[in-house]
N, C-alpha and C positions, 0 to 999 in steps of 0.2 A: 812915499814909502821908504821905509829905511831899506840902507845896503843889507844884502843878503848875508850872513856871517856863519862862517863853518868852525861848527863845538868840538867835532869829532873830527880828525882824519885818521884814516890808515894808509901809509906809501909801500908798496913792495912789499907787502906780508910773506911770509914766507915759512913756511913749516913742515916738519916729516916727523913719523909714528915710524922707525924704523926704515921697513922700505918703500911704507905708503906716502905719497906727497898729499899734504890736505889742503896747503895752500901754496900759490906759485907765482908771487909776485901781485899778491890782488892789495887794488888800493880805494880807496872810496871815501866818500866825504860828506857827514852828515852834516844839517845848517838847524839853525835856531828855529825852534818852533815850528819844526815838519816831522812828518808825517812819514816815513820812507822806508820802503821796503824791501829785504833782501830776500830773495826768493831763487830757489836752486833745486834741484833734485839730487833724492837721498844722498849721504858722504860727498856735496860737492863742494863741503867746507863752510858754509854758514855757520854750524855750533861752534866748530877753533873760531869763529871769527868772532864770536860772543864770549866765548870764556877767556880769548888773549884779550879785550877787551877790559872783560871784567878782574883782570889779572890771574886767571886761573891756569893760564899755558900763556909759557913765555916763548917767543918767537923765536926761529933760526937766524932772520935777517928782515929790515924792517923795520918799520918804527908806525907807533900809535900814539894821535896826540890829543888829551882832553883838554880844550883851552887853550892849548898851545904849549900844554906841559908834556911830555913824555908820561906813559904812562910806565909803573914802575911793575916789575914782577912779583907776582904775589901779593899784591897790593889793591886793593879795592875804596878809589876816591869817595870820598862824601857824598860828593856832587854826582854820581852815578846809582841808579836802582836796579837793580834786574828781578826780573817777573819769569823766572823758569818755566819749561813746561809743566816738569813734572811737578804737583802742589806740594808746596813749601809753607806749609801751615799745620798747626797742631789739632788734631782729630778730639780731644778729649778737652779742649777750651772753647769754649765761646767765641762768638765773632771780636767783639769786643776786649777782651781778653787777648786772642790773638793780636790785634791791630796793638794793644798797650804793650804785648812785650815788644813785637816787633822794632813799636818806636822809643821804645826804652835802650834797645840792643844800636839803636843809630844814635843816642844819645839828646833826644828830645829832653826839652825842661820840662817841666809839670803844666805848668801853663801852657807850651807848646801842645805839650801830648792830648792833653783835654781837647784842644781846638781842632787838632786833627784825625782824631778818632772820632770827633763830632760829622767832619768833611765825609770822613771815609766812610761811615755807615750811611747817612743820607745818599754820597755819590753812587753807592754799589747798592743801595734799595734795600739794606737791611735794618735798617732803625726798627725794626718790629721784631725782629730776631735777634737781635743784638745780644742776649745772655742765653741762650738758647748753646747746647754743643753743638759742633757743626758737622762730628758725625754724620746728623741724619738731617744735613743744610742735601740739595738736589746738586751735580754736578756744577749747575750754572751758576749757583752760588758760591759755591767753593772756588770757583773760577774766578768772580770777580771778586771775592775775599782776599787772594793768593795776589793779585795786581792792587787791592789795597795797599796789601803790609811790603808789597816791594816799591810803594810812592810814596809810605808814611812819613818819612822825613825831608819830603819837597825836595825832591833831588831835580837838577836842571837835563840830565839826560837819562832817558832810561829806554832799555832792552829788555824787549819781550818775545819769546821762544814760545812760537805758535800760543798768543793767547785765546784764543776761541776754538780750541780746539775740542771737539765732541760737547759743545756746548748748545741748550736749543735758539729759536730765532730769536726770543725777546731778551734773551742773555746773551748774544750777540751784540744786540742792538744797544742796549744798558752802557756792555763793554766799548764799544766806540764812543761814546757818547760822554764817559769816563776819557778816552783819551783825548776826541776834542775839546774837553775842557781841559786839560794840559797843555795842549797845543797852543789856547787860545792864551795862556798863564806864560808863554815863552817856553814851555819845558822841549825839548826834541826828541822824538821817538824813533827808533832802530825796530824794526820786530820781523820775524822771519814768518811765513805762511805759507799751507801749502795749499789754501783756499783761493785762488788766482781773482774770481770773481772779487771778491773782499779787497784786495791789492789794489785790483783797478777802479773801485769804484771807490778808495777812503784813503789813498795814499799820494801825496803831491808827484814822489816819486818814485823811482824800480829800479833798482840794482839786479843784476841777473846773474848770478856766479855758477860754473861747469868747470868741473877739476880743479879745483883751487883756483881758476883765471875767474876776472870779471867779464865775460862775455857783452854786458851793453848796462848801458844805466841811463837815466831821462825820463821824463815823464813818458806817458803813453803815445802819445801822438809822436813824439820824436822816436819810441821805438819802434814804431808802426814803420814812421817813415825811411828809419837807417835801416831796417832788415827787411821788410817785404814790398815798399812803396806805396805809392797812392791807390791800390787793390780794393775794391770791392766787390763786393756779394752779390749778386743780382737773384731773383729767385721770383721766378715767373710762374703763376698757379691755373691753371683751364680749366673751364666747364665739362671740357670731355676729353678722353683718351685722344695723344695728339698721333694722325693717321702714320703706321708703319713706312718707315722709307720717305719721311720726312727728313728735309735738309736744313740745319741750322744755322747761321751762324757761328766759324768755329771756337773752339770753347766749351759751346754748350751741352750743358751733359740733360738727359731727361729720365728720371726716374721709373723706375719698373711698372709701377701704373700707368707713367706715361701722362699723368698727368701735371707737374711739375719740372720745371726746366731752372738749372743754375748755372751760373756761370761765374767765372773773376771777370771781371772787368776793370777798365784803368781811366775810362772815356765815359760817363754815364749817360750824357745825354747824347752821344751818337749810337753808343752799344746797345743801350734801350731801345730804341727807334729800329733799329736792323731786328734785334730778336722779336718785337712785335711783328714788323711788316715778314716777317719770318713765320711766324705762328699764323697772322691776315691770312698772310698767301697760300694756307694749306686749310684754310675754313676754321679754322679753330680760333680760341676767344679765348684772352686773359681779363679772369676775373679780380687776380690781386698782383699787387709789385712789391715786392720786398726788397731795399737796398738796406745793407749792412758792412758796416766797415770791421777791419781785423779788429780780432780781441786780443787779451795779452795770453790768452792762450795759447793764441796763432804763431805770436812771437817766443815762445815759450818755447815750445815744441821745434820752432824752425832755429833756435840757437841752441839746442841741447838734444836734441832728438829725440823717437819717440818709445825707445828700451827702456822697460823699466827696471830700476835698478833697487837695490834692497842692501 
């Protein structure tokens, strides 16, 4: 396997809107052909960390390096696409249409542009609608029309601002399946979410930013295990209500019907063994076991809390 090689860094970011701090020293490092995701709650700095990125806010202090370049202000490399949230495509054109200005405005040859407006309509599932306005294209389309025209010109990395967003499941699924085949091409994906399930289940790895700081980054399992440890789930289900003034094992909590018992646990196969001979011992029967390990929700919530902020 080749060494691992980083497209993107940012060291010590650093930024202020007056007297708001948006960013406070976050640094972070994308690699060749991953998948990774920055994920924070509302103002905790991911959009500055997309737009100094894409040159559009220049830093207090800092530095951002594409390739190893310095990235310059105001200034948006070749080698970079960005996929906004909000759609960035023309209502009264065609898919097709769209995708040929697009890659006209990146400066595609003729030959290039044919070949890749051929990619881009097959890849996003519109080769049947392709002259068609996209007006009256269904959100999901428009969605992955808008992540066309911001990869039309085979850029090596690109930043995506909540792609799936109000999108339904099979335009979901399209859209990833669009970015695995970038991934698989060498391209590097940056994209913010505030779909956590989606993060954990399609991104190599998780950056996690709170007040402008990076609060943890690694894949999942290594978040699991820096912030809340080897924890799991236990969720014990009964045949019947478990008898009043019953004694558990502690930990264990039992649900209002009383017929449900959960616990954390750290030990599975001793803490299992105790909460059954626990439930034996008062006549009661467990009909199901459920163990489950932290989600990145879990982690989510335990490094940023649980205030919603707006």
């Amino acid at each position: 396997m080749a060494p691992e090689t980083d497209v993107l860094t940012i060291t010590g970011a650093r930024k202020k809107f007056g007297k708001v701090t948006a960013l406070d020293g976050a640094s972070l490092t994308l690699r060749q052909g991953e998948l990774l995701a920055l994920l924070g709650p509302n103002g905790a700095g991911k959009t500055t960390i997309i737009r100094a990125i894409s040159g559009r806010v220049q830093l207090d202090a800092g530095e951002i390096r594409l390739f190893g370049k310095l990235i310059a202000p105001r200034c948006t490399s070749p080698e970079l696409g960005l996929v906004p949230q909000e759609l960035a495509i023309y209502p009264s054109l065609s898919a097709r249409e769209n995708l040929t200005a697009f890659g006209r405005l990146q400066g595609l040859s003729s030959n290039d542009l044919a070949a890749q407006v051929s990619w881009a309509l097959k890849a996003t599932a519109l080769e049947d609608r392709a002259d068609e306005p996209i007006k009256a294209f269904s959100g999901g389309m428009k969605r992955r029309l808008n992540i066309a025209c911001g990869v039309i010109h085979r850029p090596r990395v690109v930043l995506l601002d909540e792609p799936t967003v109000g999108v339904d499941p099979q335009s979901r699924e399209r859209i990833y399946d669009m970015l695995a085949e970038l991934t698989r091409a060498g391209v590097s994906l940056l994209l913010t979410t505030h779909h956590l399930e989606e993060a954990e289940a399609r991104c190599e790895r998780i950056v996690i930013i709170d007040h402008g700081k990076i609060a943890a980054s690694g894949t999942l399992n290594e978040l699991v295990s820096s912030t809340l440890g080897a924890v799991r789930t236990l969720t014990l289900t009964l045949n019947q209500p478990l008898p009043a003034g019953s004694t558990l094992p502690q930990g264990g909590l039992i649900d209002e019907g009383r017929r449900a018992i959960t616990a954390k646990v750290h030990d599975v196969g001793a803490d299992v063994g105790r909460f059954l001979a626990a439930v034996n011992g008062v006549g009661g029967e467990v009909i199901d076991i459920a163990i489950a390990g932290s989600t990145l929700q879990d982690v989510f919530i335990a490094l940023t809390g649980r205030e919603l902020r707006e």
